[in-house]
FIDRENPA-596312 format. One record per residue: residue in one letter; x, y, z of N, C-alpha, C in turn. Coordinates in steps of 0.2 Angstrom, whole numbers. Layout:
<recs>
> A|X|Y|Z|X|Y|Z|X|Y|Z
...
</recs>
This chain:
<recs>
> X|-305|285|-189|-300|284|-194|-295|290|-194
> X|-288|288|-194|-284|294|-195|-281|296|-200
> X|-277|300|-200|-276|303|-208|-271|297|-213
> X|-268|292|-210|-263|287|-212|-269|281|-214
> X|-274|280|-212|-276|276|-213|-284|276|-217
> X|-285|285|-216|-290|285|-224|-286|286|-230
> X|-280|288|-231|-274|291|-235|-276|279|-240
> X|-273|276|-233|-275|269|-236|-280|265|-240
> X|-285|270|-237|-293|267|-239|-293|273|-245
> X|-293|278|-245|-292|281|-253|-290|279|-259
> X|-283|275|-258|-280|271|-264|-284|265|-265
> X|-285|260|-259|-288|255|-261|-293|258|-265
> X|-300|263|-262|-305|266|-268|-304|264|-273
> X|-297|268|-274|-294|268|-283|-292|263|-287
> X|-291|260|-283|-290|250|-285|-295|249|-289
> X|-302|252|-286|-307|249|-289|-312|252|-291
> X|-311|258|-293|-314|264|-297|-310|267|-304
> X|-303|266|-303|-297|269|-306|-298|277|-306
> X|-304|279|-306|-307|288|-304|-310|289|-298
> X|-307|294|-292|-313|296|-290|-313|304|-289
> X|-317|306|-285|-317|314|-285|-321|315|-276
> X|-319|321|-276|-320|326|-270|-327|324|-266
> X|-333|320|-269|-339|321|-268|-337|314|-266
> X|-336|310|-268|-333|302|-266|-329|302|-259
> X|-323|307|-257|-319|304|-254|-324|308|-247
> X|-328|312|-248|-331|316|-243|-336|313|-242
> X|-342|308|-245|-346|305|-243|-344|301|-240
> X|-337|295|-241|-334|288|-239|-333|290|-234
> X|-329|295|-232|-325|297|-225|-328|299|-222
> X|-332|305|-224|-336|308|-219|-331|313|-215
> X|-329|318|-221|-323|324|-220|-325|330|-226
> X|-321|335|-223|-323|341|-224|-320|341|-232
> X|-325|348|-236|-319|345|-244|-313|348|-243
> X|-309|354|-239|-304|353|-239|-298|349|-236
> X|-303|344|-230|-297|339|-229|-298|335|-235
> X|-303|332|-239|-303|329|-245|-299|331|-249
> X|-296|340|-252|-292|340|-254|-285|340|-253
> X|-285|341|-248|-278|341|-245|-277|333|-245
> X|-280|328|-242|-278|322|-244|-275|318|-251
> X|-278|322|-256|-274|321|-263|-271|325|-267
> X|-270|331|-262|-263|333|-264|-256|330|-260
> X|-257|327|-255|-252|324|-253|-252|318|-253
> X|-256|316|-257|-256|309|-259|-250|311|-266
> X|-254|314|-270|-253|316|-276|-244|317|-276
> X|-240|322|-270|-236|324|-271|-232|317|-269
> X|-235|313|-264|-229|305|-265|-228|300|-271
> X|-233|304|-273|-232|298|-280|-237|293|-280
> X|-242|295|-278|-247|286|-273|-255|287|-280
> X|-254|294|-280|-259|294|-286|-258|300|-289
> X|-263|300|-296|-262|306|-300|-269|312|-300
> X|-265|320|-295|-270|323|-296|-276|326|-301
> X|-280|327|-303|-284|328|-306|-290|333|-305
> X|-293|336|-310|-299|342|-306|-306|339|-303
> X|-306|341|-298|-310|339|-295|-309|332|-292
> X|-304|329|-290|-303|322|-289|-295|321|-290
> X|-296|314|-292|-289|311|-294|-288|303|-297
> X|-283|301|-300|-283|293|-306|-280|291|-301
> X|-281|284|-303|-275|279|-299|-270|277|-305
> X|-265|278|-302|-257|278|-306|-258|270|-306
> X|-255|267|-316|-256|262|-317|-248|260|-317
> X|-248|256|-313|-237|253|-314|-239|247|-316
> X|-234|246|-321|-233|239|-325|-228|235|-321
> X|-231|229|-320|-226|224|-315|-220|222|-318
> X|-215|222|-317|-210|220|-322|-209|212|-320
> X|-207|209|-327|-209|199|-326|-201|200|-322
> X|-203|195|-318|-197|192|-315|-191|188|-318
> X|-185|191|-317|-180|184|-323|-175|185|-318
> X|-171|178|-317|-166|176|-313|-160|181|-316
> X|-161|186|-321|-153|189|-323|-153|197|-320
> X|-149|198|-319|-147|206|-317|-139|206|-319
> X|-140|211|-327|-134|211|-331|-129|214|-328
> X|-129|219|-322|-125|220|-319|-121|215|-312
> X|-122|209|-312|-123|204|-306|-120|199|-311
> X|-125|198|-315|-123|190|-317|-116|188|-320
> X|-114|185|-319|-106|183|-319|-106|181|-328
> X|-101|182|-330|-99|180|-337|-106|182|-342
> X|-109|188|-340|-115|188|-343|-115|189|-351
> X|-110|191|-353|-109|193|-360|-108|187|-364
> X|-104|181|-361|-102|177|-364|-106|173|-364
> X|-112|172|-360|-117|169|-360|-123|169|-364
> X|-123|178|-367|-126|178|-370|-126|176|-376
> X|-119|177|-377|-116|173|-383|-116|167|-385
> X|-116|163|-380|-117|155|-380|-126|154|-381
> X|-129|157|-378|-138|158|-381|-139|159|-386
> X|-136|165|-388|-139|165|-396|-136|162|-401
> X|-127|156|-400|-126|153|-405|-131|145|-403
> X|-133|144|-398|-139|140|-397|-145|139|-400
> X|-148|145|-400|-151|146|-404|-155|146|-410
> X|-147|146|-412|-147|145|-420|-147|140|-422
> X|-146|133|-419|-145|126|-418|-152|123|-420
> X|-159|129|-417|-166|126|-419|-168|130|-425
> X|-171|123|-427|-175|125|-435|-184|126|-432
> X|-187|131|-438|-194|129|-437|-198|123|-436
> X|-201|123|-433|-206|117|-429|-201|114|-424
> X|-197|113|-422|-194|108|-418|-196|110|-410
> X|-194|106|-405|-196|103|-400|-190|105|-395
> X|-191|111|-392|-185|111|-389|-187|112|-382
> X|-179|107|-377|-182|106|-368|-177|111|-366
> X|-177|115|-361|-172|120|-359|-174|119|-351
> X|-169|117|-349|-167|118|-341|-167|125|-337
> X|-165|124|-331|-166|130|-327|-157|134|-326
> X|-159|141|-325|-153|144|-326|-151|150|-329
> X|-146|156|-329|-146|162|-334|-146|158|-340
> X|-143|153|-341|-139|153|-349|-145|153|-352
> X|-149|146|-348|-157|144|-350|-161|151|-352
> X|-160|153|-347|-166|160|-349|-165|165|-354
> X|-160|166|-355|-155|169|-362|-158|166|-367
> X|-157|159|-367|-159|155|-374|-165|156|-374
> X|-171|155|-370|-177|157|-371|-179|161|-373
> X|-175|168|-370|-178|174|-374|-174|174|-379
> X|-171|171|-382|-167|172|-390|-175|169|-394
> X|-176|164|-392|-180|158|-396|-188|161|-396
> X|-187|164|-391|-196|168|-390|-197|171|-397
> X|-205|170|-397|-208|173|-402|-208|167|-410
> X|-202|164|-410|-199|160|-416|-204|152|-415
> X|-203|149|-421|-209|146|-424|-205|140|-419
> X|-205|136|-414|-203|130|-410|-206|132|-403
> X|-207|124|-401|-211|121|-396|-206|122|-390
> X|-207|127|-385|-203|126|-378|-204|122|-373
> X|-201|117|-372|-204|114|-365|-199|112|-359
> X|-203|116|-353|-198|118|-349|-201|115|-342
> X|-196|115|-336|-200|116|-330|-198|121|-328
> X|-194|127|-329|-190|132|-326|-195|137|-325
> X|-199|140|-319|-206|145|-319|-203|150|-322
> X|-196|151|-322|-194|162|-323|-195|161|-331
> X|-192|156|-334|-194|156|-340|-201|155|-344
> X|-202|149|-340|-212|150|-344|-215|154|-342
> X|-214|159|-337|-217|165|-335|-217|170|-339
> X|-208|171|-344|-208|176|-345|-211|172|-356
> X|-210|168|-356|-214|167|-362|-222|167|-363
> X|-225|166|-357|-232|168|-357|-232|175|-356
> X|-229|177|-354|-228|185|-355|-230|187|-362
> X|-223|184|-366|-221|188|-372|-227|184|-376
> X|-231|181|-375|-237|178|-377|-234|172|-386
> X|-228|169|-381|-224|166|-386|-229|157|-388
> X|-233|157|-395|-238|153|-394|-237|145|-392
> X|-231|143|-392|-231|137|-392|-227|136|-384
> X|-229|134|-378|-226|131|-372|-228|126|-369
> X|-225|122|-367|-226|115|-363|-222|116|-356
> X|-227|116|-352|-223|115|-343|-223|109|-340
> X|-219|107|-338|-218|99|-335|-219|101|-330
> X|-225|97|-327|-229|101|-319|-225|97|-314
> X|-230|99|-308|-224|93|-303|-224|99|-297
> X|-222|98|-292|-222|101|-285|-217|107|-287
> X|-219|113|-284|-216|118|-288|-209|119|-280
> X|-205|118|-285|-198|120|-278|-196|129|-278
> X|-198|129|-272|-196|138|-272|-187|142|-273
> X|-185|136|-269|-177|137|-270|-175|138|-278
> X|-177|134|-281|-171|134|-288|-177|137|-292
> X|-184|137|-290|-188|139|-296|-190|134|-301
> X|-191|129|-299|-193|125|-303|-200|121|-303
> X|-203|115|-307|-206|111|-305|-204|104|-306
> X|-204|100|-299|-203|93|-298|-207|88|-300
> X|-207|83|-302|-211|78|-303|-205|71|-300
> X|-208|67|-294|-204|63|-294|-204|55|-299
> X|-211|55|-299|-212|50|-302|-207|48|-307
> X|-205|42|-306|-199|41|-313|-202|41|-321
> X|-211|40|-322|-211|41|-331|-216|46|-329
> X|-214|50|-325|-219|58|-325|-216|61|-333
> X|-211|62|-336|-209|64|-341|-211|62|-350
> X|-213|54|-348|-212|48|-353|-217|51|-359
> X|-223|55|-359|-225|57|-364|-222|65|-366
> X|-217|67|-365|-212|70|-367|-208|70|-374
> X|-206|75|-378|-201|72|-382|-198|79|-386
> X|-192|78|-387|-190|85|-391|-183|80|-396
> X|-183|89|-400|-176|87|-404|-171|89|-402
> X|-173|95|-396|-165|98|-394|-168|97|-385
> X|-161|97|-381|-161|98|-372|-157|102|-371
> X|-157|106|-370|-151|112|-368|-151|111|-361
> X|-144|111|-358|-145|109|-350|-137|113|-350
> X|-138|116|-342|-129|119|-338|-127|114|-334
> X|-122|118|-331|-119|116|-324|-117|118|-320
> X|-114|117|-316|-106|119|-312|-100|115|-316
> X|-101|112|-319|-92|110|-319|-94|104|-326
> X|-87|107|-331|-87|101|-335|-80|99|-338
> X|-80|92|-338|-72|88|-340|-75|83|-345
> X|-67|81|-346|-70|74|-351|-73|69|-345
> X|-72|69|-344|-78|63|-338|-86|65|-343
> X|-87|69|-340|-95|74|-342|-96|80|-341
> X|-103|81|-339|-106|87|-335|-108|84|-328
> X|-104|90|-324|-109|89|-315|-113|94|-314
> X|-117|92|-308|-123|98|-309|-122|97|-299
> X|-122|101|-297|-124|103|-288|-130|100|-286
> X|-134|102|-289|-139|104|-286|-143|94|-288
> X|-146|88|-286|-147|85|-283|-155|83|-287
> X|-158|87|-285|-166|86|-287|-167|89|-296
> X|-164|95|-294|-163|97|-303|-162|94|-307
> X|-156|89|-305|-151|84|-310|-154|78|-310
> X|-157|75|-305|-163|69|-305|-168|73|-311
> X|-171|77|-309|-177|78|-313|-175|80|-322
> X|-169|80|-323|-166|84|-331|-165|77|-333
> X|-163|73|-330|-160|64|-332|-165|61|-334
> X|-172|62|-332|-177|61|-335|-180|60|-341
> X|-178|67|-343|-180|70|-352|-173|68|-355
> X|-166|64|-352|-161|61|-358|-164|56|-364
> X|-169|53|-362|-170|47|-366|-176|50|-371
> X|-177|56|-369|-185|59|-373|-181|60|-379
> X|-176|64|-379|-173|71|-384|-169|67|-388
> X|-168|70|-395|-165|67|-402|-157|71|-399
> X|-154|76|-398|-148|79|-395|-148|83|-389
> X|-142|81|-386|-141|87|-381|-135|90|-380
> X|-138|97|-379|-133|102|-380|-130|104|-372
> X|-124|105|-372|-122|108|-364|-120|117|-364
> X|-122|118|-362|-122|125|-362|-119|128|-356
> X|-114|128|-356|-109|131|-350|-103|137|-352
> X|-102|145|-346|-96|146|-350|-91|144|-347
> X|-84|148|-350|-78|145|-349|-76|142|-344
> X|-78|148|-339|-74|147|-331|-77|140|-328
> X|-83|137|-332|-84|130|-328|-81|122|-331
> X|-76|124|-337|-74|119|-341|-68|119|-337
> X|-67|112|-336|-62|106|-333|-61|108|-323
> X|-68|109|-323|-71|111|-314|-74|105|-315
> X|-72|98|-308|-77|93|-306|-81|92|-300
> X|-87|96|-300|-89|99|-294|-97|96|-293
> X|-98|93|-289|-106|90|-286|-106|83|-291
> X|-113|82|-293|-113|75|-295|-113|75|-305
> X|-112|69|-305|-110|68|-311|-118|66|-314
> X|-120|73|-318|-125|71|-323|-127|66|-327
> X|-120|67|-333|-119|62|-339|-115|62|-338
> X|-112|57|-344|-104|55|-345|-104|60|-354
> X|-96|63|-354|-97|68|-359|-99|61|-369
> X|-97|56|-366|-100|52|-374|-107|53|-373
> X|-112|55|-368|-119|58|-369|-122|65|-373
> X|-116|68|-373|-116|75|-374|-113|75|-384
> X|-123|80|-386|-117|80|-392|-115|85|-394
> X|-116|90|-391|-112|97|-395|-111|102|-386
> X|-108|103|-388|-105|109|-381|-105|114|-383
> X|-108|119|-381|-106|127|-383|-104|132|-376
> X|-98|133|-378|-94|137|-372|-89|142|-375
> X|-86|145|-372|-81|153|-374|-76|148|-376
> X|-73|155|-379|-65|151|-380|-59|151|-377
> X|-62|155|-370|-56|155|-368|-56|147|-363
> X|-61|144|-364|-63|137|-361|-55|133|-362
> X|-52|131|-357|-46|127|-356|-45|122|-361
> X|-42|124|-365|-42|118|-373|-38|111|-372
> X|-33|108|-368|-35|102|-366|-40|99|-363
> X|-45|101|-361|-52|99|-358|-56|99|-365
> X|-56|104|-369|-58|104|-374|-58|100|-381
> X|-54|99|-381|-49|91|-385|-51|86|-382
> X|-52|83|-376|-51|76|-375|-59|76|-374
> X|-65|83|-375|-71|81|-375|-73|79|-383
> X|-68|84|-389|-67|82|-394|-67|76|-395
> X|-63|72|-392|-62|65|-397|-64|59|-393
> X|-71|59|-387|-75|56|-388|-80|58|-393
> X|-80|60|-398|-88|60|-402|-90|68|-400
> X|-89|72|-395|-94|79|-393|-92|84|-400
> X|-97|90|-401|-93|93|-406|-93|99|-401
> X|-88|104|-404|-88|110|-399|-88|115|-401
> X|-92|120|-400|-94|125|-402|-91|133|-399
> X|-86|136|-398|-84|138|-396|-87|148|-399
> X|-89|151|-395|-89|158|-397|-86|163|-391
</recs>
């Protein structure tokens, strides 16, 4: 065994003792004690563990939960924020709320995390990061887990049927008075699903995607009943979703 590869079998040790010391790594190896100490202090100096007398700890690193945002990346992040937390505020205590996949989705989430309402989601970044925050009320709609978009599928058409909420928060790519279009295909099959469950739905897009009509045609906007997007969202597009019936919420 060479010096690179007891250096490996050292840490594993620590995996599984969190402590070891000088008389361990010299009975395992079958090495002198000061190659045993010289072993953890260059272990020590790369950072792989933490020195200590007579031995050494295994450095404990917190995995950090995975989320689809990176505030320096995500496009229009601020305004998005903005549009989650006046979302947010739309749910009352005990209610039933569905939230799609997506940053705005995940924003909302963590705005709602911790608060008294039922989340039900297929989006894993999301119920990941709510099982994290040990948020008590979660509902996952299972289904074949798709690794591109991060979600889970169910094809079945009443795989969703005992379902039900008072709010659906759902994005896009692109909205006009037509409706909302969504790209992506299996997403937007499996979202159409939970229309007939929910008491409202809310669309959650920002600006730069109002009076864009791009991929397939989700709903039609008489579906839709509250829109929350920026202001600086194209105010003819805005108006003729007005007066079908949508109400719009603008921050």
């Amino acid at each position: 065994m060479n010096e690179v590869q007891r250096h490996h079998a050292i840490l594993s040790l620590l995996d599984e003792k969190r402590t070891i010391n000088i008389a361990n790594i010299i009975d395992k190896f079958h090495v002198s004690p000061a190659t045993a100490r010289r072993d953890i202090s260059k272990l020590d100096e790369l950072g792989k563990l933490k020195k200590i007398r007579n031995g050494a700890e295994r450095i404990e690193v917190k995995k950090k939960n995975w989320t689809p945002l990176n505030i320096n990346s995500t496009d229009h992040f601020h305004e998005k924020s903005q549009i989650a937390l006046k979302a947010a505020e739309l749910c009352q205590p005990g209610d039933s709320v569905v939230i799609n996949c997506g940053s705005t989705a995940f924003l909302l989430g963590q705005k709602l995390c911790g608060q008294d309402v039922q989340i039900v989601t297929n989006y894993f970044p999301l119920a990941s990061y709510l099982i994290n925050e040990d948020h008590e009320n979660v509902i996952i709609i299972g289904g074949q887990y798709n690794k591109a978009q991060h979600i889970f599928l169910n094809p079945a058409p009443d795989a969703l049927g005992g379902y039900a909420g008072h709010w659906m928060f759902t994005s896009g790519k692109g909205l006009t008075d037509a409706g909302l279009y969504k790209t992506d295909m299996l997403t937007a099959v499996a979202e159409q699903q939970m229309l007939e469950q929910i008491d409202k739905l809310v669309v959650v897009v920002d600006s730069s995607k109002v009076g864009h009509r791009t991929g397939m045609l989700f709903c039609p906007a008489t579906k839709i009943d509250i829109v929350i997007t920026g202001k600086d969202a194209d105010p003819k597009v805005i108006k003729t979703i007005e007066e079908q019936g949508t109400q719009v919420i603008l921050v």
